[in-house]
N, C-alpha and C positions, 0 to 999 in steps of 0.2 A: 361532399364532406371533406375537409380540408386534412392533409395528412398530420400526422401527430408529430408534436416539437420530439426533438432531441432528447432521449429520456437520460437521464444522469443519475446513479446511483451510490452515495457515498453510505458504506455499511460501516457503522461505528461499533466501539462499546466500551464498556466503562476500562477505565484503565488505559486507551488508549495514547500515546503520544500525540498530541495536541495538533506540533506542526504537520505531523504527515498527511494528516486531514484538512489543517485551516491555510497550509500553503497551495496544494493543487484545488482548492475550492474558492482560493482566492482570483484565481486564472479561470479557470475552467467553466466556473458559473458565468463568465460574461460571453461563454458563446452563445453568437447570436441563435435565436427562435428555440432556444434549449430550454428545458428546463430542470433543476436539480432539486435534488429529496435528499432527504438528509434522513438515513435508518439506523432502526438499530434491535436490538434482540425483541428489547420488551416495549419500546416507543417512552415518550418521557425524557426525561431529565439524566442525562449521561453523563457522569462525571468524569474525569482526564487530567492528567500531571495539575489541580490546583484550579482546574476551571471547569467548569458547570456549562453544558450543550441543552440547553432545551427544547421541547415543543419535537424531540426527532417521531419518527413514525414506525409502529412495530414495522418488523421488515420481512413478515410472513405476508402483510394484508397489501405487499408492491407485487402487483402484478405482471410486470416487465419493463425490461431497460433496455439502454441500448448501450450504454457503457457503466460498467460495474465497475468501484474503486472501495479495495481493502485496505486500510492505513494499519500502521506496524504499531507495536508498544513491548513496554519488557515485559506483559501477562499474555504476549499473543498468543503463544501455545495454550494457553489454558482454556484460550476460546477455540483453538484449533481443536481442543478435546471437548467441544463442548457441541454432542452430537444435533441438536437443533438446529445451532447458528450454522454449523459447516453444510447444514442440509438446505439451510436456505441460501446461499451463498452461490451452492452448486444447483440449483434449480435455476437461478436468476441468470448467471454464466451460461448454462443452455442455451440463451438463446440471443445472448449479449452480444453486439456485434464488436465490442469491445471488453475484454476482459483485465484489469488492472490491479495494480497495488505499488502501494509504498513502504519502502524498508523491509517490517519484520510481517509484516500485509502477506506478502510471498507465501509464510509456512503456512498461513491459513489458506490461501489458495492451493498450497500443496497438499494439506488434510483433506479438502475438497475433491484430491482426485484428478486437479486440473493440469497440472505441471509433468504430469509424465512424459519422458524423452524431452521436454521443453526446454531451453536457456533460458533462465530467470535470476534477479539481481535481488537483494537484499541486504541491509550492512552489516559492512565486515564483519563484525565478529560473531555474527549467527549466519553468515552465510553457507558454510560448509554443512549445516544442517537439511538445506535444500535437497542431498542427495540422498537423504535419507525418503524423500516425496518422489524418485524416479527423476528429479529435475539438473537439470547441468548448470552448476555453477558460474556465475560469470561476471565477473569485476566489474565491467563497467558501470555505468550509474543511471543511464536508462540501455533498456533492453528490452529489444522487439522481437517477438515471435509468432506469427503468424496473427491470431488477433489477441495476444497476450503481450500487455505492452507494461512491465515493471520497471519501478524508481532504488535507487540503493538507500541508503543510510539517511532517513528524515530531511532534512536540507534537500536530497536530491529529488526531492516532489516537487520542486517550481522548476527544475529539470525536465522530470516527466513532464506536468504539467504543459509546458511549451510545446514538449513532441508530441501530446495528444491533440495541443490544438492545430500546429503545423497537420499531421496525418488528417483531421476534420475538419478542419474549415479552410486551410492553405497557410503558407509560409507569412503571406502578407499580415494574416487576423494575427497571428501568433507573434508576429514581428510588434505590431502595434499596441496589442495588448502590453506586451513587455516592457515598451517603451511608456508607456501609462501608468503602469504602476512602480516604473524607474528603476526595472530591476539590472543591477549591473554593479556585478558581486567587485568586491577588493578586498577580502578579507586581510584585517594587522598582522595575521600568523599563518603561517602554511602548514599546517598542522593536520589535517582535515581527514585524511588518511592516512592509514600505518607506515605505508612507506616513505609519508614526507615526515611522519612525527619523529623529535628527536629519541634515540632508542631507551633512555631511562624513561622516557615521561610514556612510552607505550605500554614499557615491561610495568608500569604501575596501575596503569591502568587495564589489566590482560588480570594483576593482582586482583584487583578489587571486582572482577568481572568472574573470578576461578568459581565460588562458590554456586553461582545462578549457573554457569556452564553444564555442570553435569547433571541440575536439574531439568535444564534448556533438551540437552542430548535425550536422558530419557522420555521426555515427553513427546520428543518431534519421534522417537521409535514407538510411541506408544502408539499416536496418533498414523504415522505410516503402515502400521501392522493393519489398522483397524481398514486401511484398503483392501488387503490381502485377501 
């Protein structure tokens, strides 16, 4: 009987940020003899920033994978409290030989249970919530921890994306693919992070972030209690 492809688990849900899912599923789906699933709570029609995912598959009836990927959004806490998804999340990670996520992916990984004593990556400006999960914060933009391998801030998922496929299939599939889809950033502005943003255009945007913050905080403490 011939061994089974490469199982590939992307867990969505409504609300989602777009890119953190349709950039590492741009990459990742083309390794070879793999195959990828596209889940999500109820299966169906999953809507995200303006665009509509269909056909995904509930994501109680996957039976295992071999690499899980949680993509981030600004409602992820809400699904990080939302005791089902977190339970299927953490079932499927048992036995994942890869455990992942992109961006704000992380605090759901963290409600899960997964990140204790871990370094895991998430953007900026929910990242400090992480340690509210047991997990050690860490700036960089991808970040490996034994088989937990997190992307930072949406963009950095074709980041990820490459070091999963470098770690799986070698440097060379990972090289190739990239070159394929012509990824080879130059962004007009250097903006990208806090530390390059000019400091008026940060402090305004930290403004208009103040309000979800202390929504953000209590839930990621609601959601870590519920480890306890």
């Amino acid at each position: 009987m011939p061994d089974q492809p490469f199982t590939v688990v992307f867990a969505i849900y409504p609300g989602m940020t777009h890119l953190d899912f349709t950039g590492p599923h741009q990459f990742i789906s083309r390794l070879p003899d793999s195959v990828t699933i596209i889940a999500s709570p109820a299966g169906g029609e999953v809507p995200a920033d303006g665009l509509s995912f269909a056909g995904t598959v509930p994501i109680a009836g996957i039976e295992r994978c071999d690499l899980l990927c949680v993509p981030g959004g600004g409602n992820a806490l809400d699904w990080a409290l939302d005791r089902a998804f977190v339970g299927q999340i953490r079932r499927l990670a048992d036995t994942a030989r890869y455990v992942t996520s992109v961006c704000t992916g992380s605090l759901i990984l963290g409600a899960a249970g997964l990140l204790g004593g871990k370094r895991a990556a998430c953007h900026w400006a929910w990242r400090d919530l992480l340690a509210a999960f047991g997990a050690v914060p860490d700036p960089a933009r991808v970040v490996r921890d034994g088989k937990l391998i997190t992307g930072g801030g949406v963009t950095a998922g074709i980041d990820f994306a490459l070091t999963v496929l470098a770690e799986i299939g070698g440097e060379d599939l990972a090289r190739t693919i990239q070159l394929g889809l012509e990824y080879a950033p130059a962004p007009p502005f250097d903006s990208g992070r806090p530390e390059l943003a000019p400091p008026a255009l940060l402090e305004s945007y930290l403004e208009r972030l103040a309000p979800l913050a202390s929504k953000c905080q209590a839930q990621a403490q609601e959601a870590a209690a519920r480890l306890r």
